[in-house]
C-alpha positions in Angstrom: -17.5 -8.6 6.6 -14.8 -6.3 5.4 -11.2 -6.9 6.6 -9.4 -4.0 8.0 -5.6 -2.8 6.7 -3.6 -2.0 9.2 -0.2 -0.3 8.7 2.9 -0.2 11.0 6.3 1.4 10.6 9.1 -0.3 12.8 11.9 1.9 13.3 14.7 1.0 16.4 12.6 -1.9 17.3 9.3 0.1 17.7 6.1 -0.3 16.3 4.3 2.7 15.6 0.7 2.7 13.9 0.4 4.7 10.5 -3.3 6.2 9.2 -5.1 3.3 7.2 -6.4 6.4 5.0 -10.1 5.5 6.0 -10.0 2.9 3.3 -11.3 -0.7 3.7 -9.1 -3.9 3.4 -10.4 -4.5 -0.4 -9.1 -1.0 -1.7 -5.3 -2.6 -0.4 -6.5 -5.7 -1.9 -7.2 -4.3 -5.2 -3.9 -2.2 -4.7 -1.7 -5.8 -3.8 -3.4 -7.4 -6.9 -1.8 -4.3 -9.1 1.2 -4.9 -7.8 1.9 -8.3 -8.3 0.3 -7.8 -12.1 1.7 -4.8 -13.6 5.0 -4.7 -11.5 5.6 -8.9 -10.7 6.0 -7.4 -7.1 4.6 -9.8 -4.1 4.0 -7.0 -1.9 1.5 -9.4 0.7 4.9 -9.9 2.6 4.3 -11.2 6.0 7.1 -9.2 8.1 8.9 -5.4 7.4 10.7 -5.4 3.7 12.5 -2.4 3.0 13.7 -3.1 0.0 10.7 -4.1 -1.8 9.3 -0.6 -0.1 11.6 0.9 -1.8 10.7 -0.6 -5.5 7.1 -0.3 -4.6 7.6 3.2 -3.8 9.8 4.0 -6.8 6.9 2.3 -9.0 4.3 4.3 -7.7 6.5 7.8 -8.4 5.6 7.1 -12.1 2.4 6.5 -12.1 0.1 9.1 -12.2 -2.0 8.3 -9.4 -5.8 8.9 -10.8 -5.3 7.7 -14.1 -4.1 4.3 -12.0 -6.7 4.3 -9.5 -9.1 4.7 -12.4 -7.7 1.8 -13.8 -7.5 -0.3 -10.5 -11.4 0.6 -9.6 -13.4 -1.4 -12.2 -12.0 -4.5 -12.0 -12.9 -5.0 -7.8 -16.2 -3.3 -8.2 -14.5 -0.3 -6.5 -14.7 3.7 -6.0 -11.9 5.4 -7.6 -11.6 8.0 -5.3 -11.5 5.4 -2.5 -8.6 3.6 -4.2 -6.4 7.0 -5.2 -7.0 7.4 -1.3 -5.4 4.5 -1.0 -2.3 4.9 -3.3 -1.9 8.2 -1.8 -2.3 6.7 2.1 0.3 4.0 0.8 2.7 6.5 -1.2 3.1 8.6 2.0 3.4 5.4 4.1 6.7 4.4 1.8 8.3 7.6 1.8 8.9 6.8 5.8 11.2 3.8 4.9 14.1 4.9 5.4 17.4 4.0 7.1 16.4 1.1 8.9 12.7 1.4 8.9 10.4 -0.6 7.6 6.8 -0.9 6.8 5.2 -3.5 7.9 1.0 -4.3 7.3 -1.5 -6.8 8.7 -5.1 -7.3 7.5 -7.8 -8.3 9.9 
């Protein structure tokens, strides 16, 4: 069974769902792996981070994001398409950290 990425930005104490960009847990997966990689960023935080957001965000502004999903695919048996979906679903997600928001994620 497949897990399931959920997404969450808490602003002023809310919680308000965000789009999982009809992607499955794995595509994230592959995504986190990336991270932690190429950019020595633990992104699998277990509550809101702003700041990393905002290095994860500013990491994924120089990438060009085919070429990278193209690169991500292979190596978990993946789609490309599904996991430039996924940088873009995650890209959009970060640019709503701002201020004192945070993004906040949760796999089931």
């Amino acid at each position: 069974m497949s897990q399931i990425a959920s997404f969450y930005l808490i602003k002023n104490n809310q919680r308000q769902e965000l789009s999982d960009g009809d992607c499955s847990g794995a595509v994230y997966m592959a995504i986190w792996d990336w991270c932690e990689s190429e950019l020595d960023l633990d992104v699998r935080f277990p509550a809101p981070q702003t700041e990393l957001a905002s290095q994860l965000l500013a990491a994924l502004r120089e990438q060009d994001l085919p070429e990278l999903a193209a690169e991500i695919a292979p190596d978990w048996d993946l789609p490309t398409e599904a996991v430039q979906s996924g940088l873009n679903t995650l890209r959009s997600h970060l640019e709503l950290v701002q201020g004192d928001a945070a993004l906040l994620y949760e796999m089931t």
